[in-house]
N, CA, C and O atoms as a CHARMM CRD file, in Angstrom:
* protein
*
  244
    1    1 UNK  N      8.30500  70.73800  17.72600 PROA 1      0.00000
    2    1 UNK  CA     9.17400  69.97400  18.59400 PROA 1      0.00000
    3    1 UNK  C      8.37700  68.98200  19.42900 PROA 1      0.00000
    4    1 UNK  O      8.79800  67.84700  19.65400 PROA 1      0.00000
    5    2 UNK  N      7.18300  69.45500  19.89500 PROA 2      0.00000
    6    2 UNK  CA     6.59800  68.75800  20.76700 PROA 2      0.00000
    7    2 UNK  C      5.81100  67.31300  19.75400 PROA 2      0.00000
    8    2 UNK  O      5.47600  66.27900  20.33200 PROA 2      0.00000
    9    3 UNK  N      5.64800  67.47200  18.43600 PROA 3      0.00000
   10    3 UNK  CA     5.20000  66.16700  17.83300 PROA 3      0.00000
   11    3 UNK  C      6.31800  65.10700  17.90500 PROA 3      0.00000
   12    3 UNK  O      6.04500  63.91700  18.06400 PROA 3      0.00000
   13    4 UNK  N      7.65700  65.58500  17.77800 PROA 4      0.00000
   14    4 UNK  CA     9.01200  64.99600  17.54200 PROA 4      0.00000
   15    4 UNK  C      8.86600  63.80000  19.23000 PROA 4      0.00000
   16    4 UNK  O      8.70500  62.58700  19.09300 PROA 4      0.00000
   17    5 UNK  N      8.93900  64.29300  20.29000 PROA 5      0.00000
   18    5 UNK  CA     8.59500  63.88800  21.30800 PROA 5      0.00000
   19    5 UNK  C      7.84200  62.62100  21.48000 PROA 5      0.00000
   20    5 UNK  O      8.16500  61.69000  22.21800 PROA 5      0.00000
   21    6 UNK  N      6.87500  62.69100  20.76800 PROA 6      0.00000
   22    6 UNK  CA     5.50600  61.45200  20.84000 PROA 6      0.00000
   23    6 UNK  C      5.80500  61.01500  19.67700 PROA 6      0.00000
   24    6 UNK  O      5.57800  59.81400  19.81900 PROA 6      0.00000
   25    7 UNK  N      6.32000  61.21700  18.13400 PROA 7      0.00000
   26    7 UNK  CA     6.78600  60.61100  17.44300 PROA 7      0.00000
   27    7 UNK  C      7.74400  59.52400  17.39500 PROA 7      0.00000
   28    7 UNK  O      7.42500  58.34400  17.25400 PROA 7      0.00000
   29    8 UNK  N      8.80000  59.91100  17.50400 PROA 8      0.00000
   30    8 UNK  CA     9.85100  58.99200  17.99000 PROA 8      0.00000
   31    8 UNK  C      9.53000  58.10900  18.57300 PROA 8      0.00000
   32    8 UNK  O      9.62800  56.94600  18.18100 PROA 8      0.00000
   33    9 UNK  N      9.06100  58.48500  19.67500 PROA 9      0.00000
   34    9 UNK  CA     8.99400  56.97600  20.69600 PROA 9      0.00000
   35    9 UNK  C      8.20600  56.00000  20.00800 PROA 9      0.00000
   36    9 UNK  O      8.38300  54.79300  20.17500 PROA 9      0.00000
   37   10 UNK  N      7.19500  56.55900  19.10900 PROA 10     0.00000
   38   10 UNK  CA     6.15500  55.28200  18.88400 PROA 10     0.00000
   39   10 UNK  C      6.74500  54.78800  17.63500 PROA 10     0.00000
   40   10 UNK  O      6.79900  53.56300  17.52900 PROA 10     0.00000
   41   11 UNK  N      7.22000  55.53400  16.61900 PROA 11     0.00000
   42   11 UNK  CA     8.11500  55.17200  15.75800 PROA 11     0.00000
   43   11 UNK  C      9.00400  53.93800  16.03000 PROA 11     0.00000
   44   11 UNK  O      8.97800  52.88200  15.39800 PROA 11     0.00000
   45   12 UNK  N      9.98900  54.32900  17.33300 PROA 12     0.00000
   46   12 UNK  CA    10.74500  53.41600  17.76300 PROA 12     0.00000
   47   12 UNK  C     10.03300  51.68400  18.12100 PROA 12     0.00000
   48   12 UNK  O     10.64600  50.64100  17.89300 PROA 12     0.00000
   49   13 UNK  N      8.61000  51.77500  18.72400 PROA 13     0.00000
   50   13 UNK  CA     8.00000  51.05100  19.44300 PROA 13     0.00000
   51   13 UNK  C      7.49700  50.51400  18.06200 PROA 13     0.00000
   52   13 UNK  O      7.14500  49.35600  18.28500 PROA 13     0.00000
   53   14 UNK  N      7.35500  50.72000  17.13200 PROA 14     0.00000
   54   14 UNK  CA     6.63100  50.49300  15.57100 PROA 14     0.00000
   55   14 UNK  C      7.80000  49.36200  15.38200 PROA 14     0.00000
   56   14 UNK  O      7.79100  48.13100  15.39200 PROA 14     0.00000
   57   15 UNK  N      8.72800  50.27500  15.22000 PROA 15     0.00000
   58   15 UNK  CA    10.05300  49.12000  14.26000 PROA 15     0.00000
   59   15 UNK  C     10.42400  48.06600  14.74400 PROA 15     0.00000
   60   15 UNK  O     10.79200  47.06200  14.13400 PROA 15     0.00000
   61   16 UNK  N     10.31400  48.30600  16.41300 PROA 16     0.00000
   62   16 UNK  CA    11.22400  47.33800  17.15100 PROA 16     0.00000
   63   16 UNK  C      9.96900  46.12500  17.19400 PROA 16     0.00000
   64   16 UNK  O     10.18400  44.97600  17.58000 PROA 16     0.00000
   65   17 UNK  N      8.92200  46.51500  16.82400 PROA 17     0.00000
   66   17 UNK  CA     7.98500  45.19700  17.15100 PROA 17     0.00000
   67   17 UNK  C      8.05400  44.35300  15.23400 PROA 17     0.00000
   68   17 UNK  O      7.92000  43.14100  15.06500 PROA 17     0.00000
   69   18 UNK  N      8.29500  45.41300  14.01200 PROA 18     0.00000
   70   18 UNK  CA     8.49800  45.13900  12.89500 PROA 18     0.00000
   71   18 UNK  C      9.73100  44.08900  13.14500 PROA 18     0.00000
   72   18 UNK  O      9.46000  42.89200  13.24000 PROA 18     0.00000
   73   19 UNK  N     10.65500  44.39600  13.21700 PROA 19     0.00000
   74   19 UNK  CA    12.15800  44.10800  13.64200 PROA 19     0.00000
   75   19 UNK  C     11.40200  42.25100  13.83400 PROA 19     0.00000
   76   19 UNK  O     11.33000  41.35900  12.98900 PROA 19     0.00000
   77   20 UNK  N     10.96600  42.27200  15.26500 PROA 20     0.00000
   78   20 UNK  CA    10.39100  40.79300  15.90100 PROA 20     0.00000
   79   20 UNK  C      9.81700  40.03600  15.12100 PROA 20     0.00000
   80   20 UNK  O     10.22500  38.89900  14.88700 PROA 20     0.00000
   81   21 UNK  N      8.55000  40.66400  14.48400 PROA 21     0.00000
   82   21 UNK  CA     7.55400  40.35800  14.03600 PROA 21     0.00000
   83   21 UNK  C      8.17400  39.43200  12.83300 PROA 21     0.00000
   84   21 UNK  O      7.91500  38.24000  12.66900 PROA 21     0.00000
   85   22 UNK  N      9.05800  40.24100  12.01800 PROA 22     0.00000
   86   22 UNK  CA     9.73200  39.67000  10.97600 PROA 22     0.00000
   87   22 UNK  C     10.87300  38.57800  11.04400 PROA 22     0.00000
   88   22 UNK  O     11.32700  37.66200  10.35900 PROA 22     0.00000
   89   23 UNK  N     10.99900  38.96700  11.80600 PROA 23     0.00000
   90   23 UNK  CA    12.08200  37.97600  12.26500 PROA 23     0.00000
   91   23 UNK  C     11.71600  36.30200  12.50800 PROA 23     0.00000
   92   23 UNK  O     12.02700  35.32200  11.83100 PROA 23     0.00000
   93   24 UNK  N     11.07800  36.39800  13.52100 PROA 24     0.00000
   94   24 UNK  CA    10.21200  35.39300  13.77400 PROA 24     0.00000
   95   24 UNK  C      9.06400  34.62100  12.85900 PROA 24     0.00000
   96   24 UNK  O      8.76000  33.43500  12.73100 PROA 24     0.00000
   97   25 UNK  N      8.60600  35.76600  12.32400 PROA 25     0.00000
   98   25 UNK  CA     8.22300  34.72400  10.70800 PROA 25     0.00000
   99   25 UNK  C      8.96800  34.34300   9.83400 PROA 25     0.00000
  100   25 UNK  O      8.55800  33.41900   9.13200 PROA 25     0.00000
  101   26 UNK  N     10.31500  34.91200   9.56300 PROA 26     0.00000
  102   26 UNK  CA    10.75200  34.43900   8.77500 PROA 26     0.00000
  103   26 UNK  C     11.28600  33.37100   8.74200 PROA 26     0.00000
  104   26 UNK  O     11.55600  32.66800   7.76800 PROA 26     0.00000
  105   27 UNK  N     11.59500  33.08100  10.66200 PROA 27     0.00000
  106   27 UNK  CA    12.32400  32.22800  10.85500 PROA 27     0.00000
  107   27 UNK  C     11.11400  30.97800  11.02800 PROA 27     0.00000
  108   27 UNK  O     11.53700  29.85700  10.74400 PROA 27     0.00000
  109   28 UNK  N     10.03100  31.03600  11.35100 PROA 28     0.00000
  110   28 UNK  CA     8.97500  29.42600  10.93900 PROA 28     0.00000
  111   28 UNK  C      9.14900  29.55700   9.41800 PROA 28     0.00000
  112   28 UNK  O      9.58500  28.50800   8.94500 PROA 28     0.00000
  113   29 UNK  N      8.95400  30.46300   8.56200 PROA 29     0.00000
  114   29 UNK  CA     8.60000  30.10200   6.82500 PROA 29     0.00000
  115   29 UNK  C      7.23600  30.70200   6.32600 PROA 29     0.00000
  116   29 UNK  O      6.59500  30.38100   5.32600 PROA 29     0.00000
  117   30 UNK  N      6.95200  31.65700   7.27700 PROA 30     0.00000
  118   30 UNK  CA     5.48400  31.57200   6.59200 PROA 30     0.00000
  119   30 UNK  C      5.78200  32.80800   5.43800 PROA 30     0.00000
  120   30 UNK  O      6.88000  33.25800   5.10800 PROA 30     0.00000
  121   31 UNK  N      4.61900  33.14400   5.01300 PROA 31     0.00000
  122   31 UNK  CA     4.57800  33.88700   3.66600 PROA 31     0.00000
  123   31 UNK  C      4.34600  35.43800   4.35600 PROA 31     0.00000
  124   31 UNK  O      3.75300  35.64900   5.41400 PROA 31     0.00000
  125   32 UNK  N      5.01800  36.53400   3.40600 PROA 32     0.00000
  126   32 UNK  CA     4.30600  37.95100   3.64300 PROA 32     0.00000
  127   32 UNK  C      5.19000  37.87200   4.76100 PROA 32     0.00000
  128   32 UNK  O      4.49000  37.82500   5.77300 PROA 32     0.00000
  129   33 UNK  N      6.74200  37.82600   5.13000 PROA 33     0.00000
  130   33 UNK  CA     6.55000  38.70000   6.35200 PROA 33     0.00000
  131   33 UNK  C      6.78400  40.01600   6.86600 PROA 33     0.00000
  132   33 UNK  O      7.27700  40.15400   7.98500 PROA 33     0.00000
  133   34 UNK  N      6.47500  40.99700   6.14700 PROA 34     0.00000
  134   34 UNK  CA     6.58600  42.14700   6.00400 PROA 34     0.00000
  135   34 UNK  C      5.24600  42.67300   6.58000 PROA 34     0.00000
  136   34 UNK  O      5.05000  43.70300   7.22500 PROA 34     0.00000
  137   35 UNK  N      4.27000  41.60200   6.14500 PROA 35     0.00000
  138   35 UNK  CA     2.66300  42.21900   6.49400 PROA 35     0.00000
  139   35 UNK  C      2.61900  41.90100   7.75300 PROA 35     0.00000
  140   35 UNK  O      2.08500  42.84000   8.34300 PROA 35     0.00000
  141   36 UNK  N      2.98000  40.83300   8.67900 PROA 36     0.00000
  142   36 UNK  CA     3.14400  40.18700   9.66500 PROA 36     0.00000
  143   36 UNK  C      4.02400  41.14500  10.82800 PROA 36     0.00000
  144   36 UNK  O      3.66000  41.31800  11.99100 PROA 36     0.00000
  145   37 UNK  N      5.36400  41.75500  10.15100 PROA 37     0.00000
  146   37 UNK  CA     6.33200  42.49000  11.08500 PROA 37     0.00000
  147   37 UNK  C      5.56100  43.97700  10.97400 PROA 37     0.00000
  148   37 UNK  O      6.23000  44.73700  11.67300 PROA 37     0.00000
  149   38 UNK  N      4.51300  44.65600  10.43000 PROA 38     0.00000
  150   38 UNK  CA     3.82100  45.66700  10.30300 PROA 38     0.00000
  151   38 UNK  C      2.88700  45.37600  11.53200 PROA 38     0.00000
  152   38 UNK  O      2.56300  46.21000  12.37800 PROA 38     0.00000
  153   39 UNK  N      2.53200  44.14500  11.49700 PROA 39     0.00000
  154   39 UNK  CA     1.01900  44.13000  12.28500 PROA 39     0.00000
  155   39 UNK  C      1.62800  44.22400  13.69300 PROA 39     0.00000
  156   39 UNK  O      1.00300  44.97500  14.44100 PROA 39     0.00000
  157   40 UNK  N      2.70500  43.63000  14.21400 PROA 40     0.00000
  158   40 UNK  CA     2.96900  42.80200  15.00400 PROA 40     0.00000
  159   40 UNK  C      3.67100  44.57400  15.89300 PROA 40     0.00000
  160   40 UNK  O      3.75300  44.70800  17.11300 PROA 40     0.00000
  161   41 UNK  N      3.98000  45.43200  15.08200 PROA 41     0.00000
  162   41 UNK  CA     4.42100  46.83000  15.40800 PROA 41     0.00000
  163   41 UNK  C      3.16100  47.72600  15.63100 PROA 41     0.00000
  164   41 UNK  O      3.19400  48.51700  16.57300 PROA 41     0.00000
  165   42 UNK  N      2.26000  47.67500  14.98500 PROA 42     0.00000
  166   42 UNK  CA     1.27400  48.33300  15.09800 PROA 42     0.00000
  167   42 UNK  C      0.27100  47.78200  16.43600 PROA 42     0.00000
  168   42 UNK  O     -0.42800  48.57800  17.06300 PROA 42     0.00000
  169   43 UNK  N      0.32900  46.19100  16.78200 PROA 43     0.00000
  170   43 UNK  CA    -0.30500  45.79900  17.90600 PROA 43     0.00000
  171   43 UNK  C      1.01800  46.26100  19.27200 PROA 43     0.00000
  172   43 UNK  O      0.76500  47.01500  20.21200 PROA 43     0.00000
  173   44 UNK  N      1.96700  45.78900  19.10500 PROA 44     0.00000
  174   44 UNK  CA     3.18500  46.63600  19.77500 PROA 44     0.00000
  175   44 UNK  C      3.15400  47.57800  20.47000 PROA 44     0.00000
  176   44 UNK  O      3.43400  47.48100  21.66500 PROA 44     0.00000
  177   45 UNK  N      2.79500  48.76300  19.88700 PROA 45     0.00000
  178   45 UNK  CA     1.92100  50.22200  19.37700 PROA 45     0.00000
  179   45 UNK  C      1.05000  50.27300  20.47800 PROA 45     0.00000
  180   45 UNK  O      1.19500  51.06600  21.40800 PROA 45     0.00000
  181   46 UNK  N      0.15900  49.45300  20.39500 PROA 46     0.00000
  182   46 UNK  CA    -1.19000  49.51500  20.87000 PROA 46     0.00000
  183   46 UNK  C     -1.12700  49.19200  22.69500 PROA 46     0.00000
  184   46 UNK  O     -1.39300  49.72600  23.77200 PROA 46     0.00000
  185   47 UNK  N     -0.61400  48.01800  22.14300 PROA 47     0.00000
  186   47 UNK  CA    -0.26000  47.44400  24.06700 PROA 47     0.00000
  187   47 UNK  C      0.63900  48.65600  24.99100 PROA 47     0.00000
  188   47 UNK  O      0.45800  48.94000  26.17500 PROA 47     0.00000
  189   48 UNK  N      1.72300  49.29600  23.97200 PROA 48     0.00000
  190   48 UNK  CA     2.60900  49.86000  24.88000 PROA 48     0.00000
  191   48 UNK  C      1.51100  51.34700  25.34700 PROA 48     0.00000
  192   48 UNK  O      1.69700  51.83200  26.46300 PROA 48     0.00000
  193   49 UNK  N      0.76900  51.76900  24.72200 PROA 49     0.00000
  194   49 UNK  CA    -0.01300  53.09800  24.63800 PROA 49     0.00000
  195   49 UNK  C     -1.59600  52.59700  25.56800 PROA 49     0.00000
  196   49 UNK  O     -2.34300  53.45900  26.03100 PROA 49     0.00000
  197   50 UNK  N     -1.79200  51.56800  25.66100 PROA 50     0.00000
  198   50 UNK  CA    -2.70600  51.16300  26.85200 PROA 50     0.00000
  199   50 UNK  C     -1.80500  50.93400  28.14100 PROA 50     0.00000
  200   50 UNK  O     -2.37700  51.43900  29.10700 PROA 50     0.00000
  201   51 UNK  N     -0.99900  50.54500  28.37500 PROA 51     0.00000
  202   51 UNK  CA     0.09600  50.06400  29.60800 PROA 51     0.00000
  203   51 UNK  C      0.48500  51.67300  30.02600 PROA 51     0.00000
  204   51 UNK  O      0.54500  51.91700  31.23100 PROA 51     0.00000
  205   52 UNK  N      0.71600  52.63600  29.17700 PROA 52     0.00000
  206   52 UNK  CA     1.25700  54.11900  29.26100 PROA 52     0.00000
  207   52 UNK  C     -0.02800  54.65900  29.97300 PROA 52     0.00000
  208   52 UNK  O      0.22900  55.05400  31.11000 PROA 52     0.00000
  209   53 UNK  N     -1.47100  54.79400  29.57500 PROA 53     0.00000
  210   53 UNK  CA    -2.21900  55.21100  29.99300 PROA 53     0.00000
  211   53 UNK  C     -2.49400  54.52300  31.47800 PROA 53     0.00000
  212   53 UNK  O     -2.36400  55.25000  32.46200 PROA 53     0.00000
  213   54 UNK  N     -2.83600  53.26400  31.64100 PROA 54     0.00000
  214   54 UNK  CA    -2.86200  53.14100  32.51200 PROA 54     0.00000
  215   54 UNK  C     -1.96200  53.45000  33.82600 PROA 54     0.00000
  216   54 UNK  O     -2.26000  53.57900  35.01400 PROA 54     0.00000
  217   55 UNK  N     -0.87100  53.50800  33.19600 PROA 55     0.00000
  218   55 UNK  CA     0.07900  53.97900  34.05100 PROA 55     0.00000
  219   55 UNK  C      0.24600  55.07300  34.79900 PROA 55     0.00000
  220   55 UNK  O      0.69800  55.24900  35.93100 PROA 55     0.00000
  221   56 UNK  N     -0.22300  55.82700  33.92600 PROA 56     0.00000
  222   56 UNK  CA    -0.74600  57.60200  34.49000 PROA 56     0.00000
  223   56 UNK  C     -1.76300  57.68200  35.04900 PROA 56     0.00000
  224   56 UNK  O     -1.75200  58.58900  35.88100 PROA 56     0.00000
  225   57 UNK  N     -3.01900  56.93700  34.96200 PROA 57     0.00000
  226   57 UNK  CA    -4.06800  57.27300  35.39400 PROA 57     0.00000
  227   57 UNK  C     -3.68100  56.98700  37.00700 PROA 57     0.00000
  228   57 UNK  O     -3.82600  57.84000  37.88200 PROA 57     0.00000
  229   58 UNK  N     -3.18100  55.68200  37.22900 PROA 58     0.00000
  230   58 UNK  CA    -2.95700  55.16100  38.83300 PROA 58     0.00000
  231   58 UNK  C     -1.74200  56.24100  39.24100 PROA 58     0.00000
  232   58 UNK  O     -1.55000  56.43500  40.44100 PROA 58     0.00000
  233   59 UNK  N     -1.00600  56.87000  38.35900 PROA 59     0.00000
  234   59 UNK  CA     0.16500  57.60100  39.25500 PROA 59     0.00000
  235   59 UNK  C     -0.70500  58.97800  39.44600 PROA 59     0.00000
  236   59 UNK  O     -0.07600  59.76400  40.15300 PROA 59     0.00000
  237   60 UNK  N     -1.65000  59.36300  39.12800 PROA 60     0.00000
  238   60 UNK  CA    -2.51800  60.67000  39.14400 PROA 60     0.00000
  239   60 UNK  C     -3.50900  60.32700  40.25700 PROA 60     0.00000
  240   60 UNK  O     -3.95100  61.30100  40.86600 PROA 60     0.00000
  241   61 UNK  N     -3.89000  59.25600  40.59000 PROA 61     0.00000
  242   61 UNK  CA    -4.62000  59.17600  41.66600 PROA 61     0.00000
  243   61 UNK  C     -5.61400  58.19300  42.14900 PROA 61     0.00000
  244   61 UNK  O     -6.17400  58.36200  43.23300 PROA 61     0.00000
């Protein structure tokens, strides 16, 4: 249960940056945007899980 917890959310944070990512390339024209709405979820990913940490560290002390 407790993987389900930290899953989801980043799951969610994955697609919804896929979702953008793709979108937005598709809409200039460029090529691949599938590889583009992957990256763009996985950097997504990344920012929201540095912003999270930091976040805790200053609410801890």
């Amino acid at each position: 249960m407790f993987v389900l917890v930290l899953a989801v959310p980043a799951l969610l944070v994955v697609v919804l940056g896929y979702v953008v990512g793709h979108a937005v390339w598709t809409a200039v024209g460029g090529p691949a945007p599938e590889v583009v709405g992957w990256v763009t979820g996985l950097v997504l990913l990344g920012v929201v899980t540095a912003l999270a940490w930091r976040w805790l560290r200053r609410s801890r002390g």
